[in-house]
N, C-alpha and C positions, 0 to 999 in steps of 0.2 A: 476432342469431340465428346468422350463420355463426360467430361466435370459441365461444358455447354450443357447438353441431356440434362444432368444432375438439376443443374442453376433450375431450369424450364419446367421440374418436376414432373417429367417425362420416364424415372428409373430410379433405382434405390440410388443413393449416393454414389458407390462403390460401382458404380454402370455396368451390373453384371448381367443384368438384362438383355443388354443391347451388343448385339453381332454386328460390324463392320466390316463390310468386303466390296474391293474394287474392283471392275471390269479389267483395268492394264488397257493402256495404250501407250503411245509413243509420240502422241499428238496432240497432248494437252498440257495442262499446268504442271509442274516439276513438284512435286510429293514425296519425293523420296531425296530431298536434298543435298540429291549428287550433282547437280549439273547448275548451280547460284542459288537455286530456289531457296527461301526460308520459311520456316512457321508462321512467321509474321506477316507475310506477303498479304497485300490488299486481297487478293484473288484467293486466297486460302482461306481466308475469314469468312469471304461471302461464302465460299463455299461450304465452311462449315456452319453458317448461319443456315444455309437453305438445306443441309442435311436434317440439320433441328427442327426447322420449320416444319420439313418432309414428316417427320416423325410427328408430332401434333399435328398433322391435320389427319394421318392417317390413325391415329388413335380415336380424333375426333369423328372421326365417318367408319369406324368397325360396325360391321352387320356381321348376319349370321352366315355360314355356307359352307358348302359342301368340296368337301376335297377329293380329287382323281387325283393316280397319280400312270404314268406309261413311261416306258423307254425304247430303244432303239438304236441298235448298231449300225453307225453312218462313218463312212471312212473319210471325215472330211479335214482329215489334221496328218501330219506326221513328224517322226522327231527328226530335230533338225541339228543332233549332232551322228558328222560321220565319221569315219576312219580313214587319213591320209595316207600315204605310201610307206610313212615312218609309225604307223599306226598310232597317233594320236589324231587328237579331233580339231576336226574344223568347223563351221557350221553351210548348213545350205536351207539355203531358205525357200525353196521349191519344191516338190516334189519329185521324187525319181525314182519308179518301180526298181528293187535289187538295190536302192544306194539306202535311201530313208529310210531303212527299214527297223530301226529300233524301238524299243518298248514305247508303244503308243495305248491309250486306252479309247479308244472312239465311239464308248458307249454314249449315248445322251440320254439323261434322264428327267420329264417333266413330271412338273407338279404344276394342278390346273384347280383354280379358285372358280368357285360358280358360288351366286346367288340363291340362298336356299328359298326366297321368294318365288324369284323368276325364272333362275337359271344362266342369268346371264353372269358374262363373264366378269370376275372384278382382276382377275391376275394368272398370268399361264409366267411359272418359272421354270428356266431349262436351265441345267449344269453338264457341261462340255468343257473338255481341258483343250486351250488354247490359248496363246496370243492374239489378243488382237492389234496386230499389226500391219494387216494386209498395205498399211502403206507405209513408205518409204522413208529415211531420213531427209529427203530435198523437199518433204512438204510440210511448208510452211502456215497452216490453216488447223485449227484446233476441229477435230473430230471423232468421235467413237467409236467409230473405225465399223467393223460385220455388224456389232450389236446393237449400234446405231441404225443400219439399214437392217436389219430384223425388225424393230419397234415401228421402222417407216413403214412396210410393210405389211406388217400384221395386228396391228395399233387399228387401225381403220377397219379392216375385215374382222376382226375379235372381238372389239371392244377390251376396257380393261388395259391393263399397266403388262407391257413383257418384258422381265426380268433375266439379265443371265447372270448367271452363277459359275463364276470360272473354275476351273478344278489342278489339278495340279500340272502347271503348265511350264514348269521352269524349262523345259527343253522339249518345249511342242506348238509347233507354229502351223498356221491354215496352210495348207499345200500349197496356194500361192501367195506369198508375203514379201513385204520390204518393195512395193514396186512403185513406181514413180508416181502413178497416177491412181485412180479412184475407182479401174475397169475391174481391178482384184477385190477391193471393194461389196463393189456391188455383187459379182457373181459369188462370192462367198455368202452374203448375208441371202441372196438368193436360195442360193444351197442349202443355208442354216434354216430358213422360214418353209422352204418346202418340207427338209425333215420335221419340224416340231407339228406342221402340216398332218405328216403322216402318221403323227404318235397321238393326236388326236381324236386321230379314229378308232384307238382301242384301248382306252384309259379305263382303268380299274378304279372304283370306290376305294376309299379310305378307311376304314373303320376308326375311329378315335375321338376320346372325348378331353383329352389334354395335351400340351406340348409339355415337355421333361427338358431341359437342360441343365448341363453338367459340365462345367468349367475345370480348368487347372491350371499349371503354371510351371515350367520346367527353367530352372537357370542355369547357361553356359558361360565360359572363359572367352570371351570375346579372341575370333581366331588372329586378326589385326594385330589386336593390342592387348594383352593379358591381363592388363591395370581394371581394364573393363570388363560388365556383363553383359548379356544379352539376355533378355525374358523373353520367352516364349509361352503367351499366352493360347490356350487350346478350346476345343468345347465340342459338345456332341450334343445335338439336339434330336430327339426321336418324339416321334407322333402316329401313333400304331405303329405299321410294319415300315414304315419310311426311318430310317436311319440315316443323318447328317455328319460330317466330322467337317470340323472348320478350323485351315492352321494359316498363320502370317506367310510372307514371304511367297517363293517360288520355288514350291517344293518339285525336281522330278518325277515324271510320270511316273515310273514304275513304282512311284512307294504308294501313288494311288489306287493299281490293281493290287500289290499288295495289302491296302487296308480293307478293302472290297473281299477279298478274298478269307482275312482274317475271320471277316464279322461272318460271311456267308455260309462259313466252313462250321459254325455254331448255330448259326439263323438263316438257314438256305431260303427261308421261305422272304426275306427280309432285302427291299429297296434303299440301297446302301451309295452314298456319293459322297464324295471329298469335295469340299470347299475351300478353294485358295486365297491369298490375299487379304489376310483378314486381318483389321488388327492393326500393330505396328509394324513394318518394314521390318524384318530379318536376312534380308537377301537370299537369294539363292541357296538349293539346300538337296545337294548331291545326292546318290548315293556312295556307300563304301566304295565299291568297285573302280567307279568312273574316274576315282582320285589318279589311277594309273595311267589315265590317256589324257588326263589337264582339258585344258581350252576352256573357254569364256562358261561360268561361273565354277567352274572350282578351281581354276588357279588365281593365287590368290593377290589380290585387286588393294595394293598397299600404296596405292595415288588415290581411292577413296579415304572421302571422312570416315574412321575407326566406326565412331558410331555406329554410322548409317553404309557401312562396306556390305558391297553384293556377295561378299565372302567375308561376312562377319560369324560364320557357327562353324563351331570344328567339325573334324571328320569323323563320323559318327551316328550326329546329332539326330540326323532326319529316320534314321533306325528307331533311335530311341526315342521319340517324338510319336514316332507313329504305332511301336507299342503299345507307347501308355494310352494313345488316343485308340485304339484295338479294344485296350484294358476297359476302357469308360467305357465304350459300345456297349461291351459285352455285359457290363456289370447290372444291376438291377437296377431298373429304374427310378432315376431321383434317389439314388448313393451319394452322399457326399462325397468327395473329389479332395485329397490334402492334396497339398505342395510336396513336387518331388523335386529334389536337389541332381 
């Protein structure tokens, strides 16, 4: 995608400019080339032609405007690893007051574009850590699952493009997920469009006259296979008191309130969100602790491709990932960023 960008003179060669991050579903084209999918697939190309596309026309139609930003605690996710009888984990994909109850973060955080002409709207983004999955493996119909029915939704009443912004969702699914049909669906993206609804109504001005980003790049021993790396590309983008962190993969919730915490624990006054999925596939990305109870993504997944393994980062990794990306927050703005080994 970035050397596409490059070709179209869209970004400096090096496509350091350009953030990539995916919604995640479980209902479309195979992107993480675990399951036949290839780079080369007809369906990948277009797909990456029309990300290109996406990107020149929205450079070609930039106006001026004004940015709010609001948040809001909505309980509308929970983690979906729990503690069997022999106390390791299994997953549940439902909710269950006393059972779910693990490190969740269910803040939501938007960011709302307005027309400094008119006012109108050109783009409302919200960032909420979840899967979107709400449906099942027996459906066979490619769709976008909640975020899909938010944009049906609030696209017409808005005006303007509605963006989600996944946040660290590696083990945080919509209270109701994996279900056979479309009724989870809809009531989820329901639930999703009433909250951003509500956040609405009391968005704060921005103050800012630039965006800053500040990239990095951290290399591990691929945990599969040793022969191999893994890079892990990072970045932090701040624009006044709005603070971004953007990591690959599918980082655990809890190292989300933990970055949230780092930056705010320095910058209390300071609108702080973690951005998942960005970037190249790193798979899954524990933390320390959870190594002691296994189950689907940290034990480790040695019938995937080494590459592209949903447990290709050693244990560790999402610690130190999330440090240095704490470090960049916190640092002065527009610091250069070396290369940490």
């Amino acid at each position: 995608m970035k050397a596409g960008a490059a070709e179209r003179d869209i970004t400096p060669p090096d496509g350091s400019r350009i953030i990539y991050t995916s919604t995640h579903t479980h209902s479309g084209p195979d992107t993480s080339w675990l399951f036949g999918g290839s780079p080369a697939d007809r369906e990948i190309k277009d797909i990456e032609a029309a990300i290109a596309d996406s990107i020149l026309e929205a450079v070609a139609n930039m106006e001026d405007a004004v940015l709010e930003a609001g948040n809001l605690d909505v309980a509308l996710s929970h983690n979906r690893r729990v503690r069997d009888a022999n106390g390791k984990t299994i997953m549940q994909f439902v909710h269950e007051p006393g059972v779910t109850d693990g490190p969740a973060d269910h803040e939501m955080i938007l960011l709302y574009f307005r027309r400094k002409s008119d006012s109108s709207t050109i783009a409302v983004l919200y960032n909420y850590a979840a899967h979107a999955l709400t449906v099942g493996a027996k459906n066979m119909l490619y769709t976008a699952d909640f975020p899909g029915e938010v944009r049906r939704l609030l696209e017409p009443e808005l005006g303007g493009q509605i963006v989600f912004l996944n946040g660290a969702a590696g083990d945080i699914h919509p209270r109701i997920s994996m279900q056979n049909d479309f009724s989870a669906l809809k009531t989820t993206g329901r639930q999703f469009a009433d909250a951003i609804r509500e956040i609405l109504k009391n968005t704060s001005p921005v103050e800012a006259d630039t965006l800053v980003l500040v990239r990095d790049e951290i290399i591990f021993t691929n945990r599969v296979d040793v022969a191999l790396k893994v890079k892990v590309d990072i970045a932090v983008l701040t624009c006044g008191n709005i603070i971004a962190g953007f990591v690959p993969g599918e980082f655990f919730n809890e190292f989300q309130s933990n970055f949230k915490r780092q930056v705010k624990n320095v910058k209390p006054d300071s609108t702080v969100m973690l951005v998942g999925y960005c970037g190249d596939w790193v798979g899954y990305v524990p933390t320390e602790h959870e190594y002691e109870y296994g189950g689907y993504g940290v034990q480790l997944r040695t019938t995937d491709p080494a590459q592209y393994s949903r447990t290709a980062l050693p244990k560790g990794a999402g610690e130190q990932i999330i440090a240095r990306l704490a470090e960049m927050a916190l640092a002065a703005p527009g610091m250069p960023a070396g290369a940490a080994e």
